[in-house]
C-alpha positions as CSV (number, residue, x, y, z in Angstrom):
1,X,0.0,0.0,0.0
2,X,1.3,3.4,-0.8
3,X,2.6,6.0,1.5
4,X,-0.6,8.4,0.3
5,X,-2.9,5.7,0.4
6,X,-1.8,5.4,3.9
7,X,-2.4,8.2,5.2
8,X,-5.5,8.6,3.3
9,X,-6.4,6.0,5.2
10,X,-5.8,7.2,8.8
11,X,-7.2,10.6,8.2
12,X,-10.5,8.7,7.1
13,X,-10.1,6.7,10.1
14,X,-9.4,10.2,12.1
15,X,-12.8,11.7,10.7
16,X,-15.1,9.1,11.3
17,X,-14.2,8.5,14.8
18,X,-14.8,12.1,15.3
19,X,-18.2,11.9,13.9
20,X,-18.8,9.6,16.4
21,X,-18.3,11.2,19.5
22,X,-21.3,11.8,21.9
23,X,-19.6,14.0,24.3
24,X,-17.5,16.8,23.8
25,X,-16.1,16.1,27.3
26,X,-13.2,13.4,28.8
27,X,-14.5,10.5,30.0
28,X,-10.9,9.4,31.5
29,X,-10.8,9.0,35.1
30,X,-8.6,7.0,37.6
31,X,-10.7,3.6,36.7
32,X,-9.9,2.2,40.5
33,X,-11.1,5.5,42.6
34,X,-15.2,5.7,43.3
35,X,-16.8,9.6,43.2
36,X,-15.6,12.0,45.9
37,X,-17.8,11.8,49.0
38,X,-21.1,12.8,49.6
39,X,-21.8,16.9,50.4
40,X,-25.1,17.9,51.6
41,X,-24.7,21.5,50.8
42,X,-23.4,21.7,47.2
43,X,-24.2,24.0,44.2
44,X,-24.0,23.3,40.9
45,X,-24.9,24.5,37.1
46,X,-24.9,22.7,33.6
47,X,-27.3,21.8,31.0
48,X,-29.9,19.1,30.5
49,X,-32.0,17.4,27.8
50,X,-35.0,15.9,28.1
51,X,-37.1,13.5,26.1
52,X,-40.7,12.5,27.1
53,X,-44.5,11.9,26.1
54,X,-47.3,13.9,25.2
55,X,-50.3,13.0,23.8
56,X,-48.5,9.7,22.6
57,X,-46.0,11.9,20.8
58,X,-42.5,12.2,21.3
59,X,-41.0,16.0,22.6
60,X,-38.1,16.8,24.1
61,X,-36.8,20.2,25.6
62,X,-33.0,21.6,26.7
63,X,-32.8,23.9,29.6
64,X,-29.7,25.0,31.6
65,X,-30.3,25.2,35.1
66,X,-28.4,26.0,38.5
67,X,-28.9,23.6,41.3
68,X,-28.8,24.5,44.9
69,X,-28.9,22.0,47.7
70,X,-28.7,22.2,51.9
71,X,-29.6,19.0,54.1
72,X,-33.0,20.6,54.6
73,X,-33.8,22.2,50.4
74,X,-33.2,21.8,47.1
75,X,-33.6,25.0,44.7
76,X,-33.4,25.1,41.1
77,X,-34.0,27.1,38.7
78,X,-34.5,26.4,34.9
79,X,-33.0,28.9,32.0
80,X,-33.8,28.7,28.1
81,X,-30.6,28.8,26.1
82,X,-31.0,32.3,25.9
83,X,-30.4,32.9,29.2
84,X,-34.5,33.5,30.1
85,X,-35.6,31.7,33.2
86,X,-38.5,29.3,32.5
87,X,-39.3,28.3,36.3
88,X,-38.3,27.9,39.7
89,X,-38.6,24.7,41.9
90,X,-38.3,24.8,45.7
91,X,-38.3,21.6,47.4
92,X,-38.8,20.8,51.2
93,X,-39.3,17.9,53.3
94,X,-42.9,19.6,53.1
95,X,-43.8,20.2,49.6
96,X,-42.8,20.9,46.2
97,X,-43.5,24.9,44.9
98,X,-43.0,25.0,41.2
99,X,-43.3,28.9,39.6
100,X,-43.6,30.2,36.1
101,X,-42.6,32.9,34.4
102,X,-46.0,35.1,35.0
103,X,-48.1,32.6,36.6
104,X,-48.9,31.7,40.3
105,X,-46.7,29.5,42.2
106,X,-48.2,25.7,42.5
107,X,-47.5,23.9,45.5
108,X,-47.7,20.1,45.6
109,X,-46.7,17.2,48.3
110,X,-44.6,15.5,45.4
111,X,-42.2,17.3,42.9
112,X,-42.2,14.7,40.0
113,X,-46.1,15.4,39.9
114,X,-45.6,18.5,40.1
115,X,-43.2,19.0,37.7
116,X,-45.1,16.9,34.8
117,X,-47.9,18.4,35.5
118,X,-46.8,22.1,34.9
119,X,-43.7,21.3,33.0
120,X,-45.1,18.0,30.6
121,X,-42.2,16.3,32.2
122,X,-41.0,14.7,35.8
123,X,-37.8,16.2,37.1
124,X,-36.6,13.9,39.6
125,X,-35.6,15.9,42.4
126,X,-35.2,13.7,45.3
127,X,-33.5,11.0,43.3
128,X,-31.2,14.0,42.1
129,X,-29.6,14.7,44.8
130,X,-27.6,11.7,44.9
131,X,-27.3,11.2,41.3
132,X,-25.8,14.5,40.6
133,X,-22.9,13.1,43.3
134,X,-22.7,9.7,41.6
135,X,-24.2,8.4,44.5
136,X,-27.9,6.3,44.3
137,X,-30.3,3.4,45.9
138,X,-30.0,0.3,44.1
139,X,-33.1,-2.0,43.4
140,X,-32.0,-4.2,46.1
141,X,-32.3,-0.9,48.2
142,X,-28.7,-1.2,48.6
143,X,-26.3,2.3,48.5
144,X,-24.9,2.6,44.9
145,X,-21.4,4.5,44.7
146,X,-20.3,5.6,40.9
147,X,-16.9,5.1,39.1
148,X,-15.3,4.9,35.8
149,X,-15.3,0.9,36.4
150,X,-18.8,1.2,37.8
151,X,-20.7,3.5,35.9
152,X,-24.3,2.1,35.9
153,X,-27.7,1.4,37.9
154,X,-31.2,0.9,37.8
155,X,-32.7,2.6,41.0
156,X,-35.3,1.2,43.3
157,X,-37.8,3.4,41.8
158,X,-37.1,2.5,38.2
159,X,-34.5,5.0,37.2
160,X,-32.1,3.0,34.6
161,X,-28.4,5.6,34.9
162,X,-25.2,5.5,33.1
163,X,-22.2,8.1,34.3
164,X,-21.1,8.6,30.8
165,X,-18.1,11.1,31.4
166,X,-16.4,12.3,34.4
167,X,-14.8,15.6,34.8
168,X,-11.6,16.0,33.4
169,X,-8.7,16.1,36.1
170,X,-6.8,19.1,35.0
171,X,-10.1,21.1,35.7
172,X,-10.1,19.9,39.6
173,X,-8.0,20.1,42.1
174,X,-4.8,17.7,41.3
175,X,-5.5,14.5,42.7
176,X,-9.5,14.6,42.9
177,X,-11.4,12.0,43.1
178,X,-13.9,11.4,40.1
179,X,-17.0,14.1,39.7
180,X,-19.7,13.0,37.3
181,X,-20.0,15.1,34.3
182,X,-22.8,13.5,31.6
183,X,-25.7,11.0,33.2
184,X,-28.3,9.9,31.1
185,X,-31.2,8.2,32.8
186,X,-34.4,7.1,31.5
187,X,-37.6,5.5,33.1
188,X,-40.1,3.2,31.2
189,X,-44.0,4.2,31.3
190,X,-45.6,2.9,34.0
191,X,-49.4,3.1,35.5
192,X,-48.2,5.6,37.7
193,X,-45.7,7.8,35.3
194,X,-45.1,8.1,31.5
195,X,-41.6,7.2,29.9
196,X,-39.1,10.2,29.7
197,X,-34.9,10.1,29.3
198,X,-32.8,12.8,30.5
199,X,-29.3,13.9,30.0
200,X,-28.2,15.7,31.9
201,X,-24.4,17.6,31.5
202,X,-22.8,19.3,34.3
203,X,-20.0,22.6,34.2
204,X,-16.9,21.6,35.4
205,X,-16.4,22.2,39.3
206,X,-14.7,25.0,40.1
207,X,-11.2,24.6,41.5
208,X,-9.7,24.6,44.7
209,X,-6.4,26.2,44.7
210,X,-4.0,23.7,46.4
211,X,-1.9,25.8,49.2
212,X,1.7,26.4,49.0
213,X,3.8,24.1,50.5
């Protein structure tokens, strides 16, 4: 084979594995280390995608959002690409209160109602404030810990996940443990829920500076 046919070749090779990328982020991580440990107060931002039902058709929706969490409440608010904020959730151990731009706050006893019934789609709140860590309950009601050698679960309530990518190391602190960066989950229809699949992409963490020896 000739030298130009070669590297015809490779550069073919080159392009198509490009095309074939899902993530524009690193999915390399130490493979034996598990995600860092569990924070109750943590705040985060990124984007997410989100693919459901209505009226037995197919829609799907992108928001970015901003995530706020203590022990005790979970904020977040939803933003159109544009930068226009489409709603705010406030969860307690009390109730859900979802508002709209220019409407009345709703308040209801369980968010994923809530949110399908204003929204036309469930955001799991309660169930993302583990998965957002990498953390989860099994189906076996056992406590599920993420890594790059253990990237997947099906939840006790149904919720199939995948950590797809991880953030990158050179944007954490040097010698970080893993921090999810893409999960996709998806739930099949039920009697008690429709189908929807989200995937969700988070903005690297911001970095710690390491002291001076």
């Amino acid at each position: 084979m000739s030298k130009n046919l070669l590297a015809l070749t490779a550069l073919c090779l080159s392009l198509s594995a490009c095309s074939t990328l899902t993530s524009p982020f690193s999915s390399v991580a130490p493979s034996g280390q598990s995600v860092a440990p569990y924070r109750e107060q943590v705040e985060l931002t990124g984007r997410l995608n989100v693919v459901y039902q209505k009226n037995d058709k197919p829609e799907s929706a992108t928001v970015n959002f901003n995530w706020q969490q203590t022990a005790e409440r979970t904020d977040v608010t939803l933003y159109s690409p544009v930068g226009s904020t489409l709603a705010t959730i406030a969860v307690t151990p009390r109730e859900a209160v979802l508002t709209q731009s220019g409407k009345p706050p709703r308040r209801a006893p369980d968010v994923d109602a809530l949110s399908a019934q204003m929204l036309g789609w469930s955001l799991p709140v309660s169930g993302l404030r583990d998965w957002l860590q990498g953390y989860a309950v099994d189906a076996d009601g056992k406590r599920f810990v993420a890594s790059p050698a253990n990237d997947s679960v099906t939840t006790k309530d149904g919720w199939r996940l995948r950590y797809v990518s991880w953030q990158d190391a050179s944007e954490t602190t040097a010698g970080a443990l893993p921090q999810p960066r893409r999960i996709d989950a998806e739930r099949n229809a039920s009697a008690q829920a429709d189908a929807v699949s989200l995937r969700i992409v988070l903005d690297p963490a911001p970095s710690v500076p390491v002291p001076a020896p």
